[in-house]
Backbone as ProteinMPNN parsed JSONL, in Angstrom:
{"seq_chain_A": "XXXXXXXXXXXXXXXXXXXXXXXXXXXXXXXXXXXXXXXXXXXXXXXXXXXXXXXXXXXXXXXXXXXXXXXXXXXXXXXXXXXXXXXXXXXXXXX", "coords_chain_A": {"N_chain_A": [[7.133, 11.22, 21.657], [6.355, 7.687, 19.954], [6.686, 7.236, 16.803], [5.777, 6.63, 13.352], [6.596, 6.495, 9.962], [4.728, 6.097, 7.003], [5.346, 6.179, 4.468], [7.894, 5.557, 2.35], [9.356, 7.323, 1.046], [9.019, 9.525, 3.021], [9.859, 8.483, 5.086], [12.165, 8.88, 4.161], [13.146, 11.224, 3.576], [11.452, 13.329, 5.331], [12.293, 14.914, 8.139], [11.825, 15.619, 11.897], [11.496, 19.129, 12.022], [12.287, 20.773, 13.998], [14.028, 20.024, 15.917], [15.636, 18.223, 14.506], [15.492, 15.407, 14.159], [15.438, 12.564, 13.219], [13.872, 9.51, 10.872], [14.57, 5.917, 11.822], [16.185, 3.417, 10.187], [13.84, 1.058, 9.937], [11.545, 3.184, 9.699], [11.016, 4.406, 12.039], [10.701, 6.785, 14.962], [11.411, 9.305, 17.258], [9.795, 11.607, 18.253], [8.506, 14.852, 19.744], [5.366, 15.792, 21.383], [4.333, 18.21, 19.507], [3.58, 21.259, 17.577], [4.338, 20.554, 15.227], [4.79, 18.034, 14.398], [2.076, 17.033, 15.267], [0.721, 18.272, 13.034], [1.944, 16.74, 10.861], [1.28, 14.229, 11.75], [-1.626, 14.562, 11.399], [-2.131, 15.471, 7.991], [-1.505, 12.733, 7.556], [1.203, 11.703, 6.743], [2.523, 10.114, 8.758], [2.591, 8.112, 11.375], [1.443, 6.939, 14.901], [0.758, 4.141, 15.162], [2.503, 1.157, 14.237], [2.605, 1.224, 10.804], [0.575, -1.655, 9.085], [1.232, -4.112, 7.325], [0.74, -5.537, 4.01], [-0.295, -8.504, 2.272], [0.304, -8.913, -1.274], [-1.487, -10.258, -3.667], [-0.121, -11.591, -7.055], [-1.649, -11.826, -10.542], [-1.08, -14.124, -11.155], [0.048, -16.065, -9.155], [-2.394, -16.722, -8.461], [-4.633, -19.509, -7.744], [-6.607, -22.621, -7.231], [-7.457, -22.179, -5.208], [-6.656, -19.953, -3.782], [-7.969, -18.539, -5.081], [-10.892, -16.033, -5.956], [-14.326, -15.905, -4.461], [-16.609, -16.512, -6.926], [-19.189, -15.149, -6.523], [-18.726, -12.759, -6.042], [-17.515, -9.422, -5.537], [-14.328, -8.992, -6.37], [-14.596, -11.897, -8.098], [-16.502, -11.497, -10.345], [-14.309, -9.383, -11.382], [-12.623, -10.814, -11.998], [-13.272, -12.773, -13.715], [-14.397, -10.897, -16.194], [-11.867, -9.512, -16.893], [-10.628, -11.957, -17.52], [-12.07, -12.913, -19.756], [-12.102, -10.876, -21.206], [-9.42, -10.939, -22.072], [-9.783, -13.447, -23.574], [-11.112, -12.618, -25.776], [-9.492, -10.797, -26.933], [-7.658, -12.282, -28.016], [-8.832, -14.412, -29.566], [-9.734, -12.395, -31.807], [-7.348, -11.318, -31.803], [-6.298, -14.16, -33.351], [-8.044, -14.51, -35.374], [-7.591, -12.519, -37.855]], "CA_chain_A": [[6.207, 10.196, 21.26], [7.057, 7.408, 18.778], [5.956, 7.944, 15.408], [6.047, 5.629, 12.382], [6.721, 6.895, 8.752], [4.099, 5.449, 6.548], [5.84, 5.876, 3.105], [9.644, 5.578, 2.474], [9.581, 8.714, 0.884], [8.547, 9.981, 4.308], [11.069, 7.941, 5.75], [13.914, 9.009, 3.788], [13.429, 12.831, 3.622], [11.245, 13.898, 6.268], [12.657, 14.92, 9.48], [11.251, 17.115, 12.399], [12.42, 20.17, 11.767], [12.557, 21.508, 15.166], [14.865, 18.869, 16.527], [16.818, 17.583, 13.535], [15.286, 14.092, 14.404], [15.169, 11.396, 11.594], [13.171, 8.054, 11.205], [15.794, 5.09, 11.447], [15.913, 2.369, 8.773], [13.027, 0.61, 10.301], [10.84, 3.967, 9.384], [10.486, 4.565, 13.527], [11.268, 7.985, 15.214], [10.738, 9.717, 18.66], [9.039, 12.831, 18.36], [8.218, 15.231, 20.77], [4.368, 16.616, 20.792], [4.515, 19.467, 19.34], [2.525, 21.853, 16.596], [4.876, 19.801, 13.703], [4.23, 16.43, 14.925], [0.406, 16.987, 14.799], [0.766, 18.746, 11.362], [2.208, 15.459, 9.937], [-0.54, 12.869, 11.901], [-3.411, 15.243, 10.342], [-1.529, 15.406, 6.529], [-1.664, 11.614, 7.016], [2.382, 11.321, 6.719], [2.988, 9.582, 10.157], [1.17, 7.515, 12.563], [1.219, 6.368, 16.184], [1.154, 2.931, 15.423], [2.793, 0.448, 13.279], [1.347, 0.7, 9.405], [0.192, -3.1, 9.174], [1.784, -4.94, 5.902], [-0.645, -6.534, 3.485], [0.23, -9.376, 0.929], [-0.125, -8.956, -2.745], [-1.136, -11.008, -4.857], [-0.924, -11.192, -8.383], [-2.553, -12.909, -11.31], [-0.805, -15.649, -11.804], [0.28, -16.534, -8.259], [-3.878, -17.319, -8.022], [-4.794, -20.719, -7.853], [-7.87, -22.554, -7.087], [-7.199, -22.36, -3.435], [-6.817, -18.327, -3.755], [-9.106, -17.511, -6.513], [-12.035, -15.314, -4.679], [-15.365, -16.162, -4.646], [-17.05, -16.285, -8.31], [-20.065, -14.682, -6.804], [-17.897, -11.954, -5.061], [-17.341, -8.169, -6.114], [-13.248, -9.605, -6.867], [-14.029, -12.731, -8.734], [-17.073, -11.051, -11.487], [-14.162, -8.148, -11.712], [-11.293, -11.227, -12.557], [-13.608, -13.04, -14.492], [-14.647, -9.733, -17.055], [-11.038, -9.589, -17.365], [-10.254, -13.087, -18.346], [-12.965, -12.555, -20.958], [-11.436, -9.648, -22.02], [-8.287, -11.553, -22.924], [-9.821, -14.678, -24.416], [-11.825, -11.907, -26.689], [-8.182, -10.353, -27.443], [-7.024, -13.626, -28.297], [-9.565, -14.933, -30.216], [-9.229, -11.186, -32.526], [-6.045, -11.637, -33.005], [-6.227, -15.468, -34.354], [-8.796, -14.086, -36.961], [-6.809, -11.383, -38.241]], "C_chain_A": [[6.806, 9.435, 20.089], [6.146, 7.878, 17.741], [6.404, 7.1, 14.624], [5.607, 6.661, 11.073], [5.786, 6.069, 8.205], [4.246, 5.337, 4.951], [7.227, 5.857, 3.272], [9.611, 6.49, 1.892], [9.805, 9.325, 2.43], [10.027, 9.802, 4.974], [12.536, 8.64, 5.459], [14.046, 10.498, 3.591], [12.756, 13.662, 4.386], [12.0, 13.691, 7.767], [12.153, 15.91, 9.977], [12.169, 17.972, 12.397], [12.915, 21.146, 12.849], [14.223, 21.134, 15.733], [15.638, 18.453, 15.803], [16.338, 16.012, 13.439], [14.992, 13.428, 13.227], [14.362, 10.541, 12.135], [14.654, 7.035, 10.887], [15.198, 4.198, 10.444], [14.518, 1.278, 9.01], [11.436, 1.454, 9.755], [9.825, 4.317, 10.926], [11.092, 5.73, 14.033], [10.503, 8.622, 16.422], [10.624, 11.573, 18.176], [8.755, 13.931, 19.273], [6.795, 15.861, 20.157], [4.223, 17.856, 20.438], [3.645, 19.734, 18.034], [3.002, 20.618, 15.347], [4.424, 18.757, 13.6], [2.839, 16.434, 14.599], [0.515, 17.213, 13.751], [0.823, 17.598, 10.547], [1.237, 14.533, 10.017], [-1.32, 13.307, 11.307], [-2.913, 14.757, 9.0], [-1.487, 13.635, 6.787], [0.113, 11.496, 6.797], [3.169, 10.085, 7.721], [1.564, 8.897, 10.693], [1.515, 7.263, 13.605], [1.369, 5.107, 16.291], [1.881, 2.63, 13.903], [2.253, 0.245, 11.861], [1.228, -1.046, 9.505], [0.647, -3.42, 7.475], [0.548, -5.603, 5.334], [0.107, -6.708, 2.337], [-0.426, -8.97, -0.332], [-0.056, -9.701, -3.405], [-1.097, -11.117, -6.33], [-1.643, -12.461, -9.008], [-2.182, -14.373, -10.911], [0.204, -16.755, -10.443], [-1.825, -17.053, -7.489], [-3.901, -18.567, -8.657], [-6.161, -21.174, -7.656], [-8.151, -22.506, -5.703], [-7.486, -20.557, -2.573], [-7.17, -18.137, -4.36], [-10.605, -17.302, -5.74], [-13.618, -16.28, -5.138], [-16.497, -15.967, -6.261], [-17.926, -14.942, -8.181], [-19.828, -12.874, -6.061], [-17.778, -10.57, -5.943], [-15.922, -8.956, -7.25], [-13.727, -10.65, -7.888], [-15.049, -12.408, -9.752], [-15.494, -10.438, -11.655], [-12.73, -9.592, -12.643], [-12.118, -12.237, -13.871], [-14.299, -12.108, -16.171], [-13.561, -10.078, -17.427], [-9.882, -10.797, -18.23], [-11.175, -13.174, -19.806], [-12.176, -11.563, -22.231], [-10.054, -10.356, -22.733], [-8.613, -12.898, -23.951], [-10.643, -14.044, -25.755], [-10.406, -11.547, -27.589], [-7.844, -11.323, -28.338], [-7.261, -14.094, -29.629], [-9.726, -13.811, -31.612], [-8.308, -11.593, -33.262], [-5.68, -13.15, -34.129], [-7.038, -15.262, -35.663], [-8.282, -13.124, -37.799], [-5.404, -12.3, -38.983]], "O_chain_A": [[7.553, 9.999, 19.289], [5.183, 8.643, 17.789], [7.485, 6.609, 14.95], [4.63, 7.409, 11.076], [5.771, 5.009, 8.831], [3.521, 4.632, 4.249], [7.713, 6.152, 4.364], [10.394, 7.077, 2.639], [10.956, 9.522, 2.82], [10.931, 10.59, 5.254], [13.538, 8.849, 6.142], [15.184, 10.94, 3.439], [13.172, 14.82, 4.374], [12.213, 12.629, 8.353], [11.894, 16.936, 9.348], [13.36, 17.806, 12.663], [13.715, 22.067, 12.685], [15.218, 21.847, 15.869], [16.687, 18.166, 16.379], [16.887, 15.367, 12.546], [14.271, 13.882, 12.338], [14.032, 10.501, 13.32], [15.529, 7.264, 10.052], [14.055, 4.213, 9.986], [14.238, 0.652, 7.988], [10.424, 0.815, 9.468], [8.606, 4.44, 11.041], [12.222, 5.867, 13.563], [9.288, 8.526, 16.597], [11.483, 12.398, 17.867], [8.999, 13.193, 20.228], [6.715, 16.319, 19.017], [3.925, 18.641, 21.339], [3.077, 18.817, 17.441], [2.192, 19.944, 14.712], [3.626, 18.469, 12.708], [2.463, 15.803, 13.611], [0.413, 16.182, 13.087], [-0.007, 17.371, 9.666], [0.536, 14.054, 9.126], [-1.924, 12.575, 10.523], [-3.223, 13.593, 8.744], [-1.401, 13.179, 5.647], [0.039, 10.313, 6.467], [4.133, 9.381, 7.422], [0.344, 9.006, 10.571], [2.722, 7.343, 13.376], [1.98, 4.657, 17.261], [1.912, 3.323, 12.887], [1.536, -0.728, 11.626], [2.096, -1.563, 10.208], [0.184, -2.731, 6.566], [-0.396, -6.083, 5.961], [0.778, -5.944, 1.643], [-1.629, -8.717, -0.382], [0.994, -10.095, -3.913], [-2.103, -10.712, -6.911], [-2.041, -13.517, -8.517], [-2.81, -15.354, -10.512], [0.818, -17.797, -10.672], [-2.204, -17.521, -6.415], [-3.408, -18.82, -9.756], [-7.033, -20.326, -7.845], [-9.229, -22.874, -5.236], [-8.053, -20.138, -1.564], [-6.765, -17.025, -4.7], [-11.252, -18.151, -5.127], [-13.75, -17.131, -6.018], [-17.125, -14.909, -6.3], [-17.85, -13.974, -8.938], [-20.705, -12.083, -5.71], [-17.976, -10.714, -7.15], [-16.116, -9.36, -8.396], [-13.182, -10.339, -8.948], [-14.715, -13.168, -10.661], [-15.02, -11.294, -12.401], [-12.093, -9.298, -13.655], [-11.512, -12.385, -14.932], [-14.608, -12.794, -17.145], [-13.598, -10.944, -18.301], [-8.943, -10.69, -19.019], [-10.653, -13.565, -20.849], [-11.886, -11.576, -23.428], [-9.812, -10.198, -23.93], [-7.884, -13.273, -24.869], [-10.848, -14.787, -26.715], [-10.257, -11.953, -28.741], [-7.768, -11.024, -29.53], [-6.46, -14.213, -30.556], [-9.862, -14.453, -32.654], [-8.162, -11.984, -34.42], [-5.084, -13.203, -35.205], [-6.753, -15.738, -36.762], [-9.005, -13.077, -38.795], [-4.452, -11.687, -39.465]]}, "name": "protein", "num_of_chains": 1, "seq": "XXXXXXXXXXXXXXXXXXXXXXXXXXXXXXXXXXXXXXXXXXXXXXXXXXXXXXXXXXXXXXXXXXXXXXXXXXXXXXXXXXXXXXXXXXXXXXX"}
């Protein structure tokens, strides 16, 4: 069965131990079903399919185009924290 590594740790030092089998540089590897193989899908190490990639963004790649919704869990939690720095700020100029 294939099998996909889901950390590069994973990738780069697990192998089944029955078989000798590695993941190639891709973090993809044929498996056979066996007790080990399950062991790893349960522990969450491996998967069946492809992990799916997700973009990160940070602060200061937000714009007004990507800045979340004001009224949104995200944009109270970025607005607290802009607070929090214009409080910093405003500290240190009195000091």
């Amino acid at each position: 069965m294939k099998v996909y590594a889901l950390k590069d740790n994973v990738k780069k030092y697990i192998r089944h131990v029955p078989t000798g089998y590695k993941f190639n540089d891709d973090g993809v590897a044929d498996w056979p079903d066996d007790q080990f193989t399950r062991r790893r899908l349960r522990d969450g190490d491996i998967a069946l399919e492809p992990p799916k990639r997700t973009a990160t963004v940070t602060k200061s790649q937000v714009t007004d185009e990507t800045r979340p919704d004001p009224s949104s869990i995200v944009g109270r939690q970025l607005r607290s924290e802009e607070r929090q720095k214009e409080a910093t700020v405003v500290e240190t100029k009195q000091r």
